[in-house]
C-alpha positions in Angstrom: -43.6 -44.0 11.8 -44.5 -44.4 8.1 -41.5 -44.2 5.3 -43.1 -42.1 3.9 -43.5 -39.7 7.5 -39.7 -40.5 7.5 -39.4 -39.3 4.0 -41.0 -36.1 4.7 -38.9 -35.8 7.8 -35.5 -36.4 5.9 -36.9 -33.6 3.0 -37.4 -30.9 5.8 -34.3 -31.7 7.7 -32.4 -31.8 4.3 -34.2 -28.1 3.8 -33.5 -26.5 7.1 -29.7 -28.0 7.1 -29.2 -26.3 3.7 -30.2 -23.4 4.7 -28.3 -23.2 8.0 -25.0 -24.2 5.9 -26.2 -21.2 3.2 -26.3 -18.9 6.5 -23.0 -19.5 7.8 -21.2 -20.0 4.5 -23.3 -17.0 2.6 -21.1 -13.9 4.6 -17.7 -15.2 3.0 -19.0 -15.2 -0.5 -19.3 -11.2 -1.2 -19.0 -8.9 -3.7 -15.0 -7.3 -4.7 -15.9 -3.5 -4.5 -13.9 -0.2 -3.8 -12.8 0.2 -0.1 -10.8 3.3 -0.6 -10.7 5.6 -3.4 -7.4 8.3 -2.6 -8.7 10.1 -5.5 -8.4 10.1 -9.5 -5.1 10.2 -11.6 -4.4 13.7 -12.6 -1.8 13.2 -15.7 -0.9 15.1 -17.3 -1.1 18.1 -14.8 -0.5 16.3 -11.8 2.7 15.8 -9.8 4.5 12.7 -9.2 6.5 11.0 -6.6 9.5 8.7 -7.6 9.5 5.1 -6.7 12.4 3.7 -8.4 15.9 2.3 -7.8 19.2 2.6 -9.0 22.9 2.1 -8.0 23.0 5.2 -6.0 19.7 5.8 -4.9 16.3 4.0 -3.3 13.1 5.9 -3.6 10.0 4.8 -1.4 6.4 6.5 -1.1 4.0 6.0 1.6 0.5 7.2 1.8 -2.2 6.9 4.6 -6.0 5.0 4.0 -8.9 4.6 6.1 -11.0 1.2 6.0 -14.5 2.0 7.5 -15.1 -1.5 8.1 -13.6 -5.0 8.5 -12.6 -6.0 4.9 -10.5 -8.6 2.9 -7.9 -7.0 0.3 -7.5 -8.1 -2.9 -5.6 -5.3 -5.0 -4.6 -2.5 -5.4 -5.0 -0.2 -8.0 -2.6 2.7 -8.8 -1.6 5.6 -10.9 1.9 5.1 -12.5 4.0 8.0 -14.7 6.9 6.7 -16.7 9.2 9.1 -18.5 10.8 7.7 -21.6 12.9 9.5 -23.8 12.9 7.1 -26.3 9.1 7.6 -27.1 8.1 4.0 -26.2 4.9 3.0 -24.1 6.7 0.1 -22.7 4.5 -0.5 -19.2 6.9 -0.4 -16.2 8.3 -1.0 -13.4 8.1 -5.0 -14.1 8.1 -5.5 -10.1 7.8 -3.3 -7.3 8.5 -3.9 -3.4 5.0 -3.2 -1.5 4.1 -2.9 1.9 1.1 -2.5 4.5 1.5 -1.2 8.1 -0.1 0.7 10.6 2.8 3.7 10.6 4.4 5.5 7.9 7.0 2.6 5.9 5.0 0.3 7.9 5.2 -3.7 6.9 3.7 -5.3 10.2 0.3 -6.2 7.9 2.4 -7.7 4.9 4.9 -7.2 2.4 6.6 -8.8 -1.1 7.6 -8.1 -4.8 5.4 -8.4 -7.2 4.4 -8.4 -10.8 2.3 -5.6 -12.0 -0.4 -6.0 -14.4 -0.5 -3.0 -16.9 -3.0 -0.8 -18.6 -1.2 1.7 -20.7 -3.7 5.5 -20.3 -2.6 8.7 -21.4 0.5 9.7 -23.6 2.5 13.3 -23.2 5.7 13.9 -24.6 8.1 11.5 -23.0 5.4 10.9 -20.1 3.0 7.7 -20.7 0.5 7.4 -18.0 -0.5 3.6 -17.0 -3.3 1.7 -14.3 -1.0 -0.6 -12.5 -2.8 -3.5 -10.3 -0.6 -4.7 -7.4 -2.3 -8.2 -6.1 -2.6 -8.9 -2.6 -2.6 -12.1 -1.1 -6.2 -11.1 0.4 -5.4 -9.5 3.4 -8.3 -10.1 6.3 -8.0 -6.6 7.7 -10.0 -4.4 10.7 -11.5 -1.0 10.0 -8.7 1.1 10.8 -6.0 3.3 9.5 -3.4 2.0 7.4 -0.2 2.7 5.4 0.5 1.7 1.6 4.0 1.8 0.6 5.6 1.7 -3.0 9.1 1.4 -3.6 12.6 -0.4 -5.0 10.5 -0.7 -8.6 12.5 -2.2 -12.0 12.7 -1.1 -15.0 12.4 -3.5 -18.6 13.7 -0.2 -20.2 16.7 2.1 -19.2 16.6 5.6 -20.3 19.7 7.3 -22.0 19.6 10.3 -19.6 17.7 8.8 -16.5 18.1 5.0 -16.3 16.1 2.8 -14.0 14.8 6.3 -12.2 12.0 6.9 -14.3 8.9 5.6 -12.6 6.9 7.5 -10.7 3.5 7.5 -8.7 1.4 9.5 -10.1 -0.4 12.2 -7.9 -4.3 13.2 -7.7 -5.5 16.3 -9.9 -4.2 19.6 -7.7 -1.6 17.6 -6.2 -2.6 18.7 -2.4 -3.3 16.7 0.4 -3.4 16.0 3.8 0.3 15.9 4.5 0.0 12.2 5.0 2.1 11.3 2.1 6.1 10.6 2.5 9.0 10.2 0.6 11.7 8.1 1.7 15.3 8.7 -0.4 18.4 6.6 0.4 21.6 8.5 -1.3 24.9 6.9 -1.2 24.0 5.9 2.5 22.3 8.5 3.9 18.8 8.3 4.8 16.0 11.4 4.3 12.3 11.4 5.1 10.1 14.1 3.5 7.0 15.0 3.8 5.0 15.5 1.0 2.1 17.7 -0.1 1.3 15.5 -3.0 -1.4 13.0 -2.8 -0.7 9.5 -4.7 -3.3 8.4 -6.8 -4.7 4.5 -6.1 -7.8 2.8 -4.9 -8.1 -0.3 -2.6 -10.4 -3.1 -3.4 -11.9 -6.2 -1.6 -14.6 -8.0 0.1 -16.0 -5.7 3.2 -17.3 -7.9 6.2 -16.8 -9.5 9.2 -14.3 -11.6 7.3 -11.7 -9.0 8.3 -9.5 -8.8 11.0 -5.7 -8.9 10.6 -5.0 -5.4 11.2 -2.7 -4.5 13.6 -1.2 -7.8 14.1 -0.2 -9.2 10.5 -2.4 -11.6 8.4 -5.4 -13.1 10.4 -8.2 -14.9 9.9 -11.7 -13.7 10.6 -13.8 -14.7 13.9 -17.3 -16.2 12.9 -20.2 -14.4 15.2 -21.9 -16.3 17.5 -25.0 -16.5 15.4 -23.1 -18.0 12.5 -22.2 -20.6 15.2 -25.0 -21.5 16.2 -26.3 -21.6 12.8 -23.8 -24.2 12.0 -24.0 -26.4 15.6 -27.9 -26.4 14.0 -27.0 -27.3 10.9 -24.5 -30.1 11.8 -27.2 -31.8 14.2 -29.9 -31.5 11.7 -27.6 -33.8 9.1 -26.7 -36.3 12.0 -30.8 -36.6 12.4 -31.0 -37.3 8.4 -29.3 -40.8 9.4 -31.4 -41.6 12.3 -34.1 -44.1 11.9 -36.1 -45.8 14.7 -36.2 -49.3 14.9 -39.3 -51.0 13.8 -40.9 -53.5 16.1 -41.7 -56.8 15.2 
């Protein structure tokens, strides 16, 4: 065979390897888009849900969503209503506990403390409205139904009249839903669930695909389909071939 035939050869190997590799690689690069919407913020009309802490008392809200397909999480996007008496749009809570399960309180998909990012809204008498982003560690998660949980929140400001009990979530315009919501209130030691008619304002983001599927079981990692194997068994033979060269006779 010519060099140049071997050339040729090398090009179109080269060409079909690439594109086996794009194939297999191309279904974990995808685009961040809304999974969930739970609906919009209704401030300044809308009921609200504490989520705070104090000395005497833990406040914790959970609230039901439905992935339709197997999707990586990213964030979290939520509705917060702060009441200040001292007039200030400081954005809190600085951190909030978090939690995703499959029941009500759940944490079996993940959990933590984390930083919120704020975008200060809407201001109405003492009550500032803010967009809070809660990152997640992307989550590879199955279509299913889940639980979001908010709770244990700080303040970086103390009211005079309601300190470090002044941050709420923020419920959806008409404040009715489908009874899926619950608030969970720890006073002095005693424990009380309630179900709520409110309907917590957030959205859920990531990357849908087969990329998916922790749910139910913690964090996982996704499962490649069997063409996406055999894309790559392709692939990886095609570049052993590149180095292949028969031996000249004499």
């Amino acid at each position: 065979m010519t060099t140049r035939a071997l050339t040729t050869r090398a090009s179109s190997l080269s060409t079909i390897a690439a594109a086996g590799m794009f194939c297999v690689l191309g279904p974990a690069v995808q685009a961040d888009s809304k999974l969930y919407d739970n609906g919009a913020d209704g401030f300044p009309t809308s009921k609200y849900d504490s989520f705070s802490q104090s000395s005497a008392s833990i406040a914790t809200v959970t609230e039901d969503f439905t992935l339709t397909t197997a999707a990586t999480l990213d964030r979290v996007v939520f509705a917060e209503l702060t009441l200040n008496l001292n007039g200030s749009e400081a954005p809190i809570p600085a951190t909030i506990k978090w939690s995703i399960g499959t029941s009500p309180f759940g944490t079996n998909i993940d959990s933590g403390t984390l930083t919120l990012t704020s975008t200060a809204n809407r201001t109405s008498g003492p009550f500032h409205d803010f967009s809070e982003t809660l990152s997640l560690p992307n989550l590879p998660m199955s279509a299913g139904k889940y639980y979001l949980t908010l709770g244990s929140a700080t303040d970086t400001l103390s009211s005079p009249t309601l300190p470090h009990n002044n941050d709420y979530w923020s419920a959806t315009s008409g404040a009715s839903g489908d009874g899926e919501a619950k608030f969970l209130s720890t006073i002095t030691g005693i424990t009380t669930i309630s179900t709520l008619t409110n309907e917590p304002s957030f959205q859920v983001y990531g990357a849908a695909g087969p990329s998916g599927g922790g749910g139910g079981g913690g964090r996982g990692t996704g499962v490649p389909e069997p063409l996406m194997l055999w894309l790559l068994l392709g692939g990886l033979l095609s570049l052993a071939w590149l180095g292949y060269r028969p031996t000249r006779s004499a």
